[in-house]
N, C-alpha and C positions, 0 to 999 in steps of 0.2 A: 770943379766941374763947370762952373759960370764963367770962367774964362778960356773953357775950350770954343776951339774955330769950330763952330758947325759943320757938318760933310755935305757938300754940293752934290756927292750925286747920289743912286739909289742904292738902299742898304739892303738883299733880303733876310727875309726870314728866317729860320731854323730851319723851318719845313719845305722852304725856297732851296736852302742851300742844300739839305738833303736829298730833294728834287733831283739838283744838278749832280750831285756825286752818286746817287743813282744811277741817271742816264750813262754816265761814264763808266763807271763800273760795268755795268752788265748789260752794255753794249760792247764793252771793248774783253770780256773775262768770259764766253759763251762756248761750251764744247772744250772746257780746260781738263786738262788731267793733274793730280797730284798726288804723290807718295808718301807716307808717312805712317804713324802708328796710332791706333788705335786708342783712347778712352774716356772714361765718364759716361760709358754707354749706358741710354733708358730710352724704354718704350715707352708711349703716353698710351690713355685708356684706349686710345681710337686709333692704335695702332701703327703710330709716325712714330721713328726712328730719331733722336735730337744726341749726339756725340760731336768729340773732337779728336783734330787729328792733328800729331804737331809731330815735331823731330824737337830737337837740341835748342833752338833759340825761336822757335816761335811757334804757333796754333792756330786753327783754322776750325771754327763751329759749322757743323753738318748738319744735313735734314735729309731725313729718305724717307719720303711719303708712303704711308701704307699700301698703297698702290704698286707703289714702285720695289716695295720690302717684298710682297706676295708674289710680285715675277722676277725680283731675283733671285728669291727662296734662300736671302742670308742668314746667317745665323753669328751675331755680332757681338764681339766681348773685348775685353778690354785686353790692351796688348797684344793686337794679331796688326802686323806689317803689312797693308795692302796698300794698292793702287785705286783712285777716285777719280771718278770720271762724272763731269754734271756743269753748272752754271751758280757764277758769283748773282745773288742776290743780295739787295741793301731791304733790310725793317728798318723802317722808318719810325716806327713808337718804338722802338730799344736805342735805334741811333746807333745799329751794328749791321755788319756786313758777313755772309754767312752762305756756303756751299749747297746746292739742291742737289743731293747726288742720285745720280742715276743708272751706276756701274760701280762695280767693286768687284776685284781681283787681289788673287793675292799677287803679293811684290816681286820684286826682282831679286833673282838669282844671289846677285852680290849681298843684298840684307839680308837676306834670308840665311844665308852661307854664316852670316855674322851673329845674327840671332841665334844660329845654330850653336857656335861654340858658346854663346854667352851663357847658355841651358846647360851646358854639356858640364863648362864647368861650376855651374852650381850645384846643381845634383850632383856635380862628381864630389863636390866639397861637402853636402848634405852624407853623404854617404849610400846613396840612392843606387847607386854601382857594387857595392863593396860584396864581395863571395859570402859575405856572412850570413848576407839576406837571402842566399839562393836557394830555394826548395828545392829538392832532390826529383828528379822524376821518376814514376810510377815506373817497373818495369813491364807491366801487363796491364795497360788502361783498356778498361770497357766501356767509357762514355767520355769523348771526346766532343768540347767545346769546338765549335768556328767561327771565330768572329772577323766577315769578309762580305765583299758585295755578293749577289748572291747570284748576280748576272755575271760577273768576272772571270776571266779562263781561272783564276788564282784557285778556284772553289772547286773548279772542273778537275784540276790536276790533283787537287787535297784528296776529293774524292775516289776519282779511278786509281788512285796511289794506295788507298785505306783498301780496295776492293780487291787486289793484286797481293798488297802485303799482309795484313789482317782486316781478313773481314769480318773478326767474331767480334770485333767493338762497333759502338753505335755514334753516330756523328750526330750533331746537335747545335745547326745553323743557326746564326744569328745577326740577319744580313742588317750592314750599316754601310754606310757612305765610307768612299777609301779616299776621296779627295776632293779637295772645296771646301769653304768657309763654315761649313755643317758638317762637314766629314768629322772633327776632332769630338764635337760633343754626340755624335751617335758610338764612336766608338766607346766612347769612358762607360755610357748608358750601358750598353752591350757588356762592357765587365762586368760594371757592379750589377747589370743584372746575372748572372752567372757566379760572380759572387757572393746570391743571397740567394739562393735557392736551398731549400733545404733536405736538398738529396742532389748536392754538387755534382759534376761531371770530374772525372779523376785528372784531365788536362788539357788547358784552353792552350786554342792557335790562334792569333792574332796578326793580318798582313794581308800583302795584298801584290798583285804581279810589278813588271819594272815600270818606270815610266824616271820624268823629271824631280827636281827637286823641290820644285813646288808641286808637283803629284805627290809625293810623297810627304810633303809636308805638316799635315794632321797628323801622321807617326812619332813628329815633333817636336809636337803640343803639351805642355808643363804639364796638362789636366789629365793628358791620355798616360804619361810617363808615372804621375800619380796615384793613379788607378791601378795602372801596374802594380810598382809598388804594395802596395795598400792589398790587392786582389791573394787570397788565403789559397787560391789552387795553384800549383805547377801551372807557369807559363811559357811558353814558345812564339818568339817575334820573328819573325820571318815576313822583310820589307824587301821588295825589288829584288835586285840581282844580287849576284857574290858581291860587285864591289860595291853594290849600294850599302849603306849603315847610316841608322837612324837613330834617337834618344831610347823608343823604344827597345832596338837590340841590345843596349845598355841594359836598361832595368827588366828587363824579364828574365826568368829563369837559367832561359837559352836561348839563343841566337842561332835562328836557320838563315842559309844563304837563301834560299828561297822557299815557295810552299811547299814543293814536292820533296824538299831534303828536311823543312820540316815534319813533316810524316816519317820519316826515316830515323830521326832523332826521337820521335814520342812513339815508335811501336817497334816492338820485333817482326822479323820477317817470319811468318807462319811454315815458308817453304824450309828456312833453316832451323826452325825449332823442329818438324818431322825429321829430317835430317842428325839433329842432335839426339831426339828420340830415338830414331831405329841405332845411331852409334852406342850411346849409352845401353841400348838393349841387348846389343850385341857383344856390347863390353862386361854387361852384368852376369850373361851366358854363358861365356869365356872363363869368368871368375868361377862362377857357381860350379862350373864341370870341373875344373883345377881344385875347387877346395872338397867337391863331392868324391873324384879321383883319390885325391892325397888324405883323404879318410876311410875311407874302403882301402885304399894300401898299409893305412896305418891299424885298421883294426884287424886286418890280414896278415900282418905282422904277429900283432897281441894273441892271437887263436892260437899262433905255433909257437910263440915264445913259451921259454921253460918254465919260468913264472906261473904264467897263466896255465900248465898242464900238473906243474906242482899244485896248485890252487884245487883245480878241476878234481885229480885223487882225492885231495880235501874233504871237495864238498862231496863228492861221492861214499865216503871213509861216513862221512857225519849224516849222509843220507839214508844209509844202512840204517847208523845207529837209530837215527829218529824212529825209521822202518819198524825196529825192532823192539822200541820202545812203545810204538802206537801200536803193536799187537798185544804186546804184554798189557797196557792200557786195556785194550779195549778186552780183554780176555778178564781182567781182573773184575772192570768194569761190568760183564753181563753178569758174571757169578754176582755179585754183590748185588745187584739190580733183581735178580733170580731168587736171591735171601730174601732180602726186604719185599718181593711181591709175596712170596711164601707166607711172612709173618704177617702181612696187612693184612693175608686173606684169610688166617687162622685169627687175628683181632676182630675183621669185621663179621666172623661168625660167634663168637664170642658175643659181641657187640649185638648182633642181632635179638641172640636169646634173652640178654639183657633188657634190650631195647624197649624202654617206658611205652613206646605204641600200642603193646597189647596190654598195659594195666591199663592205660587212658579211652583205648577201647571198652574193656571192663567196665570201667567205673563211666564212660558215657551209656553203655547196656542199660548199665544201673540207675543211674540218674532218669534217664528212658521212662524205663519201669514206675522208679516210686515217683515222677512226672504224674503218670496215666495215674496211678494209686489214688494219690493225691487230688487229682483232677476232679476224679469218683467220689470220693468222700467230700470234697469240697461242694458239688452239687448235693451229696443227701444232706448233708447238715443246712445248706441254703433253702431247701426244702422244707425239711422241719420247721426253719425258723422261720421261713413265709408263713405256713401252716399257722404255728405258735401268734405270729404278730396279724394275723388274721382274727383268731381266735379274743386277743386280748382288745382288736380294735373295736368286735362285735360286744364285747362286754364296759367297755366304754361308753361305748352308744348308749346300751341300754341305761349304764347309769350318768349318761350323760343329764345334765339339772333341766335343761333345755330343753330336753325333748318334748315335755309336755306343753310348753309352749308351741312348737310345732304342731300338734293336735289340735290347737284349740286353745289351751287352756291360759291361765295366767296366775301371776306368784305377785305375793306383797313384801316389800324388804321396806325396814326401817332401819335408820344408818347403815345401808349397803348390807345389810342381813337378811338372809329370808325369811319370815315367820310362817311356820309350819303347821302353826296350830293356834288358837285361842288365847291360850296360857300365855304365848310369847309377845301375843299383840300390844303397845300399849297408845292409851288415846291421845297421848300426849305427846307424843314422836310425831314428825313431819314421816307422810304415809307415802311410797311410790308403787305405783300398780305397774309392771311390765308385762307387754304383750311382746308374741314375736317381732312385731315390726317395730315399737317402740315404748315408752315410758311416758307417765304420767306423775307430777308430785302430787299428793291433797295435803293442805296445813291442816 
């Protein structure tokens, strides 16, 4: 380093030199367009758009200001072919150079045409096409999906189509974008919303009238082709004209050339079922009088066949007999019935004079009777013996010991004895004088 030649003239700086390839850039790179494909797309919190765009041998970093995202109401993902329209700018703290974009379109015909088959055969390789996936469709749906713009003649003609052919099903719009950079993620939304409901519609239509190839383009979307796929109800794709055909018409169910022949495809004609009706009714009328006919001939036969007149003596021959058997029956039957009333009614007289009713009669008379007898005598003897226990309780009294205490008087007992007299008294006994009302000891 100490024997380099010094530089005579002025050297700038980084930020000098970045300066000047600034100025040149984005002076001379102003109102550019470029084509390419889309990825590493993210939003930042505040709403700026930062992705790149590159082809085969090189890339190009973007910025779409939130400002400029909300008017042009993109809807940006990774992998979609468009055209960029805006101005090169140079950052100066990264030391890179970098697109303002201020337009976005989708591409040209020729990519798009190319994209198209590079889809076509991957999903044809996935098996995304294959008849084995195809659900069957309903031959009588009563609630039909639509997934279309909802200002579109596409929806106008679905409609007055369903009101002409069957108007006993119900339609169940679900307007999404049919074209533009937002078209492909309202349509998929619009499936799986219809695929998660929990009282499904029996079959969605999905499409939209003719137009370009990039009108139609969002039909040709991996994510809408997916949802297909993926979606659990009978589908009908119906994009543009007859000779339009899109990813969609592949993976759905069935392919209409357009919307009004898809209606044609997902409903009968109500005029030809009346029609089938009154034939069939007419046909079952026709039968019923031939089979009603050739039975009344055939039992009009059997009434005169010999057979059936040989039978007929038969049952007449045996109808006699029974005749004459259910008289004898019943002849033999009342005599017998005319005996046995006879004999019950000489038993129950019998019976009667027999009949314990008039001993038990009797012997209750009797019982009666010696009752009252009874009854009698049990009051004189209770009498007496009042009388008697009267008498005996009056001579108690009087020899009751007591009584003359009641009067007045009083009794001396030694050891609980009475002494009655002199003779019995002794002075040397503990002495108790009792009055009516109580007792006294003397020692």
């Amino acid at each position: 380093m100490a024997n380099q030649i010094p530089f005579t003239f002025d050297i700038p700086s980084v930020s000098q030199l970045t300066h000047q390839i600034k100025q040149v850039l984005e002076n001379q790179f102003r109102d550019i367009l470029v084509e390419g494909e889309i990825s590493n797309v993210k939003q930042s919190r505040n709403g700026h758009y930062y992705f790149t765009v590159k082809d085969d041998d090189a890339q190009l970093p973007c910025v779409i200001w939130r400002s400029t995202a909300m008017r042009l109401n993109v809807d940006l993902r990774d992998g979609q072919q468009v055209v960029l329209g805006g101005d090169i700018q140079v950052y100066a703290p990264h030391g890179r150079y970098q697109m303002i974009v201020n337009l976005v379109q989708q591409a040209g015909i020729g990519k798009l045409q190319q994209k198209f088959e590079e889809l076509k055969k991957k999903l044809e390789k996935e098996g995304l096409f294959d008849d084995a996936y195809k659900k069957p469709l309903p031959p009588f749906p009563m609630k039909i999906g639509v997934i279309t713009s909802s200002t579109g003649a596409a929806f106008q003609d679905i409609r007055s189509t369903f009101e002409q052919r069957w108007p006993a099903a119900t339609l169940y719009l679900y307007h999404a974008s049919v074209q533009g950079l937002n078209a492909a993620g309202e349509l998929t939304r619009a499936i799986q919303f219809f695929s998660k409901q929990d009282s499904p519609v029996d079959i969605l239509i999905i499409g939209r009238g003719g137009g370009s190839l990039e009108d139609l383009w969002p039909f040709n979307e991996e994510i809408v082709a997916r949802a297909l796929f993926n979606c659990p109800i009978p589908t009908i794709s119906a994009v543009g004209h007859e000779v339009d055909f899109s990813i969609s018409d592949f993976v759905a169910d069935a392919r209409a050339a357009t919307p009004t022949q898809a209606v044609i495809i997902a409903t009968p004609d109500i005029n030809e079922l009346r029609y089938q009706v009154d034939d069939y009714t007419l046909a079952l009328d026709t039968v019923l009088q031939q089979k009603i006919q050739h039975y009344r001939e055939y039992i009009h036969r059997l009434t005169h066949s010999h057979a059936l007149l040989a039978v007929q003596d038969k049952m007449k021959y045996q109808k006699s007999r029974a005749l004459n058997a259910t008289e004898k029956l019943q002849s033999l039957l009342e005599r017998t019935v005319s005996g046995k009333k006879a004999g019950l009614q000489q038993v129950a007289g019998e019976l009667h004079q027999k009949s314990p009713e008039l001993k038990i009669r009797t012997y209750i008379n009797r019982t009666d009777s010696l009752r009252e007898k009874l009854g009698n005598r049990f009051e004189k003897v209770i009498a007496r013996k009042t009388v008697l226990l009267q008498n005996c309780i009056s001579g108690l009294a009087e020899l009751n010991p007591k009584a003359p205490l009641e009067r007045g008087f009083s009794r001396i007992l030694q050891d609980g004895t009475w002494i009655r007299n002199k003779a019995g008294f002794s002075e040397d006994k503990s002495t108790e004088i009792e009055w009516k009302d109580g007792r006294i000891t003397l020692n």
